[in-house]
N, C-alpha and C positions, 0 to 999 in steps of 0.2 A: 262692452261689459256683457252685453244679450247675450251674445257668442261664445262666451266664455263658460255661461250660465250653461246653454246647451249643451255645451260639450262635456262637462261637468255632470249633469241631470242624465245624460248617453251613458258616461262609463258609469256611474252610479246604477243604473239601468240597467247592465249588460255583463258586468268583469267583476271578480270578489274583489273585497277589502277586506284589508287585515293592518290593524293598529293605524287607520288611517290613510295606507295606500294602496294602490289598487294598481294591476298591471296592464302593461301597453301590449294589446292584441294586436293591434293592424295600423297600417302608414298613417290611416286617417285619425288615429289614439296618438300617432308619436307626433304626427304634425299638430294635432292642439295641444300636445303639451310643450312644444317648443313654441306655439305662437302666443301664451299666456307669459307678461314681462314677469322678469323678478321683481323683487321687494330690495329696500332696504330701510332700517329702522333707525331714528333717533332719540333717544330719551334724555329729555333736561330732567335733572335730580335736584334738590334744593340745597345737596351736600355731600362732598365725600368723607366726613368726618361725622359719625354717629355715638352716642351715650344711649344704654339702655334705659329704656323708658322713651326714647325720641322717637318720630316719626321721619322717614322720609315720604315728601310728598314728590312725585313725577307726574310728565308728562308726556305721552309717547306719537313721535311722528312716522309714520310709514311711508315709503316714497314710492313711487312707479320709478324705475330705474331707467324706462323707456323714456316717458314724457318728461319726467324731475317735478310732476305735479303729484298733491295726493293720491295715493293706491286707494282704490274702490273694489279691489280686488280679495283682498281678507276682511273679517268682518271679526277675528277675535286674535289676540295681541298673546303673547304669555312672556313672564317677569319673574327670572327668579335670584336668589341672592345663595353663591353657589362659595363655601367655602374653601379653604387650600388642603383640603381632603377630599378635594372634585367631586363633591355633594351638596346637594343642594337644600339648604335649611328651613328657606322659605321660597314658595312656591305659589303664584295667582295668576288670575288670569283676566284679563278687563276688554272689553267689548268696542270695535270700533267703529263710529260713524267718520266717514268720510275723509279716514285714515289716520283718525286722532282719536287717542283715548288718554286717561286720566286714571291714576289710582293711589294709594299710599301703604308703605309698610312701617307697622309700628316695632322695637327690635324691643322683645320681652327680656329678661334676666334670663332665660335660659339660652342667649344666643353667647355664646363666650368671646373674651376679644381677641381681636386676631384682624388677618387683611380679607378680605372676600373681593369676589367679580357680582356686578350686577349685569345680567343677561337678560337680552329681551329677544323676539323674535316669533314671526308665524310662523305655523302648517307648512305654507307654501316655501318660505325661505330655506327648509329642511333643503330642499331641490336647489340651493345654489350653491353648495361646498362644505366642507366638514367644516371650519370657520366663518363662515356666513350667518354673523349675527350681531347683535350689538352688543359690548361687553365695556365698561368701565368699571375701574379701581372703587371699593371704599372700604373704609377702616373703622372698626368698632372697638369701642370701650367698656367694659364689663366693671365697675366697680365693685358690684356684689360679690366677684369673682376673688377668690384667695392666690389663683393662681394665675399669673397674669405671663408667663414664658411666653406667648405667642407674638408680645407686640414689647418684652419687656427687653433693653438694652443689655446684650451682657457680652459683647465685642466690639473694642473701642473704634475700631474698621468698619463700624457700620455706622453711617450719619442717622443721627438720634434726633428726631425732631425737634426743632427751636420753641423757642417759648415765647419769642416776637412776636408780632402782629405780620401774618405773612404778607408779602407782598406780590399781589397776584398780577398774571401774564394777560389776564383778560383784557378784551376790548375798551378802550375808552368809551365816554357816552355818546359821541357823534360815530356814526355807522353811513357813511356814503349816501346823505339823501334822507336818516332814520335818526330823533336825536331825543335821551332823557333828558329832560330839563326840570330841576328841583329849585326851590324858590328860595331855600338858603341851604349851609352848608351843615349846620350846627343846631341843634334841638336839645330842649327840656327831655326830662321825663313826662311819660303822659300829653305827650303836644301831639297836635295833628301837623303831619308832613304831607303838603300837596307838592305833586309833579304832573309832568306833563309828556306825554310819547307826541313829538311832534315830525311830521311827514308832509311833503307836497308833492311826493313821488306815489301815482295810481298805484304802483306794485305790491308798496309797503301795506294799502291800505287794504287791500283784497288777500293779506297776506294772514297767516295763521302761530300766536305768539306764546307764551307764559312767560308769570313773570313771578318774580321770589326775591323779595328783602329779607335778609337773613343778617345775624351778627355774624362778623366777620373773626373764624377760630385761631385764639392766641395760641393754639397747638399747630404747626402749620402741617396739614396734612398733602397729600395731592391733589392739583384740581383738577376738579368736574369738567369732561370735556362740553365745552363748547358749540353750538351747530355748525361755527364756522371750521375751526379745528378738525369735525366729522367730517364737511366737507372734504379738508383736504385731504385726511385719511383715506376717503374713499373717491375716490377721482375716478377711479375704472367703474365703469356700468357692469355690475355684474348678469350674470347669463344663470339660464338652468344650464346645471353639468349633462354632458352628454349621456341621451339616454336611446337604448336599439330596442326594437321587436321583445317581448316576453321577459322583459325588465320592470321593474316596479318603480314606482314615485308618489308623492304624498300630495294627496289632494289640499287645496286652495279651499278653505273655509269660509265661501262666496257668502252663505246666505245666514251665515250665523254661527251656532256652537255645532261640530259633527262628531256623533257618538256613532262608535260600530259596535258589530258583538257576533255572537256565533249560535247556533243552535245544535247539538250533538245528540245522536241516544245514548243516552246513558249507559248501554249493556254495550255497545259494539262503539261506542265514541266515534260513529260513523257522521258526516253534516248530514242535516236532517232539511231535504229541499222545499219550499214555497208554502211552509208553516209561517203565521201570524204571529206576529210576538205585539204586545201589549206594555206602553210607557206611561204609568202615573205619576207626577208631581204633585202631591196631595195638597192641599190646604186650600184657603178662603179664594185664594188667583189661581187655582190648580190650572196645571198645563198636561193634556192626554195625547198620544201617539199613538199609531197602528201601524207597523210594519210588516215585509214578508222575507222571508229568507230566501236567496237567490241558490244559484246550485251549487254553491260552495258551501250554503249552510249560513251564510254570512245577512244579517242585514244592518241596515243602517238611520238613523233618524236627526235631519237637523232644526236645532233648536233656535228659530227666530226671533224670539219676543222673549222679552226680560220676563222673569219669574220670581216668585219669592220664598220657593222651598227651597231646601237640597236634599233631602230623603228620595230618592225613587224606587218606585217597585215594577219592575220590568218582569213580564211574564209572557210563559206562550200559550195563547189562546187555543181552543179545539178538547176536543175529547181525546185525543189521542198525548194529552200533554203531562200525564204523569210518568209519561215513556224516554221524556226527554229532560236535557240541562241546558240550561242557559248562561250565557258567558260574555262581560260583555270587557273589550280591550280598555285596556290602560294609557294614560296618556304616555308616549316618548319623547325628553328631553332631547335636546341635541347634546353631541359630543364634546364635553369637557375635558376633554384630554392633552389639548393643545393650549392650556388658560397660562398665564405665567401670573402670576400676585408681585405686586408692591410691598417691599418690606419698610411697614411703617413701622417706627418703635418709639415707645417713652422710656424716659429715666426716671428714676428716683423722686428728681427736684417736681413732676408735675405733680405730687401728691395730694397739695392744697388745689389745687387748679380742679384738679378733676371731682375733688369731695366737693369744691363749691359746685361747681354744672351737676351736680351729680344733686345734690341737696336742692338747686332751683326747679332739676324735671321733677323730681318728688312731688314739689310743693305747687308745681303747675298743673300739675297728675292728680293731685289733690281736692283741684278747683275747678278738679272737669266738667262738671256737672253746672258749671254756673259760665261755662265759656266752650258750652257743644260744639261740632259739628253736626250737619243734618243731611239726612240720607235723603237724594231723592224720590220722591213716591214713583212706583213701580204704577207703568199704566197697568188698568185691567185688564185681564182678559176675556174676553167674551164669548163666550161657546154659540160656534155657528147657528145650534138649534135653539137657545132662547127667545129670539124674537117670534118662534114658532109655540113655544111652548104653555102651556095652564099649570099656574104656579098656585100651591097651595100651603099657605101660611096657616101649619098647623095650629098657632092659638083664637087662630078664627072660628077653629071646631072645637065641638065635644072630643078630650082628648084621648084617646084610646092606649091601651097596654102595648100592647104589641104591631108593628108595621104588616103583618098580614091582618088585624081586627082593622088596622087604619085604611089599608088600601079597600077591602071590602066595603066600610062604613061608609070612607069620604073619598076617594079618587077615583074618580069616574071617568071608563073605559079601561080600565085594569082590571085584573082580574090574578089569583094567586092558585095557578093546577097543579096539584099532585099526580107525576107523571111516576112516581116509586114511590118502594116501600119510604119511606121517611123522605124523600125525596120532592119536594117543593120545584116551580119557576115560579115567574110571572109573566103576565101575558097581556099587550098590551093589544086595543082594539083598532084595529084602522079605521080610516073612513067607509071602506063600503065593507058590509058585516055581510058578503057574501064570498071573498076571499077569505081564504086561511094561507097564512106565511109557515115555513118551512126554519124559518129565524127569529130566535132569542131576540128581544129586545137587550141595548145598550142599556145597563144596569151602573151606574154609578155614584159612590158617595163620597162627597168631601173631597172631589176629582180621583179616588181610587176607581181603577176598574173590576167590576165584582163576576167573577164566572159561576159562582157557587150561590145562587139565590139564597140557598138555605143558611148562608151565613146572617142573612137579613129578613129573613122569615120572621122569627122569633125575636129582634133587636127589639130595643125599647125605643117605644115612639115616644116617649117624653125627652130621650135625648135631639130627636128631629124637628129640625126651627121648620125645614119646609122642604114639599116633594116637586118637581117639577116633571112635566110627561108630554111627550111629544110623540103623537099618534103617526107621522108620516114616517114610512122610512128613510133610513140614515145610515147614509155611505161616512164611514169613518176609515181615513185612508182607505184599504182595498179591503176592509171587512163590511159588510151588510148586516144591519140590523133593523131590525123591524121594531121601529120606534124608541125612544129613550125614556130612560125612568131615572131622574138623579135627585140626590138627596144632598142636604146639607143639615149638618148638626150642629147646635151651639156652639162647641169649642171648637168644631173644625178641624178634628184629630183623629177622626175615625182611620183605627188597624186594623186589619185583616186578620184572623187566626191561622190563615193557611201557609203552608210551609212545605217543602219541595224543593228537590232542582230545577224542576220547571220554574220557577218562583224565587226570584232574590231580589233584596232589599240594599242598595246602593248607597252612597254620599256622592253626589255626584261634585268633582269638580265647576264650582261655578262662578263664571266673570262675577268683580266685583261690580259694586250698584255704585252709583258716582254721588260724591257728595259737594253740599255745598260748605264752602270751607268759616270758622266761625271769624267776623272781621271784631273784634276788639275797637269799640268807639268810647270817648272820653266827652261830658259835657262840663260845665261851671259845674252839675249842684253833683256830678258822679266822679270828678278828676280826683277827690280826696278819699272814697271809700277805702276800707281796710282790707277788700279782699287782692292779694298780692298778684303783682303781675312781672315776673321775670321773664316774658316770651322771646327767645333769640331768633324765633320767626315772626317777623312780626306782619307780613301778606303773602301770600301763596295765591296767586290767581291762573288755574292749567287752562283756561279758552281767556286771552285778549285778542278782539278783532279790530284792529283801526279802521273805521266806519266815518271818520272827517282828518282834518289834518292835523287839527291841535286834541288830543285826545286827554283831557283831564282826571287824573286818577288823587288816591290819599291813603293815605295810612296813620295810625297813633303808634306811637314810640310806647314802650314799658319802662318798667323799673331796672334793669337791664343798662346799663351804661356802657359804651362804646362802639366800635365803628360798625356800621353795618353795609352791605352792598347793597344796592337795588341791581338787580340783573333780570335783562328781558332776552330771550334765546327765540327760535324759530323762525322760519320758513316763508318767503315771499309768494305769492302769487305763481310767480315764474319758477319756486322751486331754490331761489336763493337764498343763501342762510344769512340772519340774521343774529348778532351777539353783540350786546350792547351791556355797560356797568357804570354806576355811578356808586359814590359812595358820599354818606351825610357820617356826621357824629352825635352822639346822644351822651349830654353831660349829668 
């Protein structure tokens, strides 16, 4: 993985990029891109049959194609649901440790029904053929829709979905070695259902799973493929396609999220070489960046640690940067051009079928609010110079009007010079007061980065909870500054006024944050309460690790009467796939 890293941090180093890839200069560029394995992806879904208002929850496996163990090689996954207009409606992206990630899309009233592809796949995989990704069938139901021709039967030559209880191709619950075991066959409403993932095979247990009860749909749609089914689909070890000398390819998103962009001058649209460009993710966890533009004009910055903004304001530092614009690339889907869709259709007779599923997500959608999900807490971030810094909680002082009466009054070793006509810095003091610095001090608020002192000159310090100032200087990426001055305000929304091509304000594309999914428990004195429960998902768990042989799991049934599957999908130790089903009844 170190080597990979290197190689990776070299061409980043040395060749432009442009929308992610970068080109191969010399033998020793084409030999590490042929010696980095491909990928290949699996994603269990919890359904191929959706109603507006439902969620799909997944799970996504990436594989090293070399080893058949998890890839450690991409670190961000992208998931999209691409319609039979080869477009894609929704679009995310979720973050991978250790070649697994987890995320859900909810399908609003504005998705219309019809057949779609679910498509997942990384950066890297772009590099293994114009169909080198993972794609599965699913089918959606619009009832809000008036116009339902996409999915509606109107040529008696096309098989029209059934309205049985389908009967699926999937694996039994014994799996070679891997086996569910449920305690009875048949359940109450409201009853707790114990089972059991039971193994006495090492592989299974060092192996990586999810797993999804779900009712089983009287609409019989396609099924969801399988990990074993992927399997056999994909039996060839795929390779990067052949690539020579002064050829391009899309870098492997090693260490996180990578963003590129471009610097130009404005008047000659010429690239503008080994100019600083400046990344703020404002808020309470802000995340800051400092980049340089390489001789294409190009730079680049990757994002490793989870954040909790999406706004960014990317800018380019220096005095010379009203002369310039900044540009930063767009993400590139791979090519849908080769997709074929599944023609699912209903007739007439599902009218009632569907207004009831349709009236239960309502009233489940309803009661959200008392049967959350919970997002988990983003670790902090912590800015290298805090543990250096004298933090000053402005309700500790006499409170002043304005941030240049405050820094004078109370923050000691600053200082605020009038270097022009109306023209403000500040100035912070170092340790020995016999040196003078040639460098602005890092001025920051609410994680923005500020060039223009005089934006904060005159702010109101009764919006500032507290200043923090760090007298040593401070390498931030390849820019020098002579010490830091950062602020934080109450709301932790401080905007900029400034505005420019130098200067643009982003939504950045961002993985989603992973959540913990809500489990529905029933006791004696809460089995009878009146708030409704129709859930047709009744457990969704994306990480099960078998950690003993007999692995004891549960779930509570709803109001919701009939069959449901228990299905556990993924991936052994050794890379072998695992797809297991059992199925209870709920009377």
């Amino acid at each position: 993985m170190k080597k990979f890293q290197l190689f990776i941090f070299v061409l980043l180093a040395n060749i432009s990029l442009v929308l992610g890839q970068t080109t191969i200069k010399t033998s020793s560029d084409l030999n590490g891109y042929n010696n980095i394995p491909q990928e290949k992806i699996y994603v269990h879904h919890n359904s191929s049959l959706f109603y507006t208002g439902e969620y799909m929850y997944y799970s996504v496996y990436v594989i090293n194609s070399k080893t058949n163990a998890n890839s450690d090689i991409s670190k961000i996954a992208y998931i999209e649901l691409v319609s039979e207009q080869k477009e894609a409606v929704i679009k995310q992206k979720i973050r991978l440790e250790n070649g697994l990630g987890q995320g859900d899309i909810f399908f609003p009233t504005s998705i219309p029904s019809g057949n779609y592809k679910l498509i997942c796949y990384t950066n890297w995989m772009k590099n293994g053929g114009k169909d080198h990704y993972y794609h599965d069938d699913i089918s959606v139901i619009n009832p809000f829709q008036g116009n339902q021709k996409a999915i509606m039967d109107t040529d008696e030559n096309i098989k029209t979905a059934d309205l049985s209880i389908k009967k699926s191709t999937k694996p039994s619950s014994v799996n070679d070695g891997i086996a569910i075991q449920v305690n009875d066959k048949s359940y109450g409403k409201r009853s707790k259902v114990s089972f059991e993932l039971k193994t006495k095979n090492s592989d299974f247990k060092g192996g990586h799973y999810s797993l999804s009860v779900r009712k089983i749909d009287t609409v019989n749609s396609s099924e969801s493929m399988t990990a074993e089914k992927y399997a056999t689909l994909y039996k060839s070890t795929p390779v990067n396609e052949s690539k020579s000398i002064n050829q391009t390819f899309y870098l492997p998103e090693l260490r996180g999220e990578l963003y590129t962009g471009k610097v130009v001058d404005k008047e000659t649209n010429e690239a503008v070489v080994n100019e600083k460009v400046g990344v703020s993710i404002p808020g309470e966890e802000y995340l800051l960046k400092v980049a340089n533009t390489n001789e294409k004009g190009v730079f680049y910055f990757n994002l490793e640690k989870e954040y909790t903004g999406s706004n960014a304001i990317i800018q380019v530092l220096g005095d010379q940067k009203e002369n310039y614009r900044v540009l930063l690339d767009e993400h590139q889907s791979v090519d849908y051009s080769n997709l074929t869709f599944n023609q699912f259709k209903i007739s007439p007779r599902f009218e009632k079928l569907i207004l009831d599923r349709s009236v239960q997500s309502q009233v489940e959608n309803g009661y959200f609010s008392v049967k959350p999900d919970s997002i988990n807490n983003v670790q902090p971030i912590i800015p290298s110079f805090e543990s250096r810094a004298e933090i000053y909680v402005l309700d500790d002082y006499t409170r002043f009007s304005t941030v240049r009466e405050t820094m004078i009054e109370i923050i000691n070793h600053v200082s605020v010079r009038k270097v022009d006509k109306d023209q403000f810095v500040f100035h912070v003091r170092g340790y020995d007061p016999y040196i003078e610095s040639d460098f602005d001090p890092l001025v920051i608020i609410d994680g923005l980065l500020v060039q223009d002192h005089n934006e904060l000159v005159d702010y109101s310090a009764k919006k500032i909870k507290q200043i923090s100032v760090v007298r040593d200087k401070y390498l931030y990426g390849s820019q020098i500054f002579d010490g830091v001055i950062s602020m934080e305000t109450f709301d932790g929304d401080y905007r900029s006024a400034k505005y420019g091509e130098y200067i643009t304000n982003v939504e950045f594309f961002k993985p989603l944050t992973n959540k913990n999914y809500f489990h529905q428990s029933y006791t004696d004195e809460n089995k009878n309460n009146r708030i409704p429960d129709f859930r047709n998902q009744l457990l969704w768990e994306p990480r099960v690790e078998l950690n003993k042989a007999e692995q004891a799991m549960h779930f509570f049934t709803s109001d919701n009467s009939g069959d449901y599957e228990i299905v556990l999908e993924g991936f052994t130790k050794k890379g072998n796939p695992v797809s297991l089903r059992e199925v209870i009844s709920v009377q």
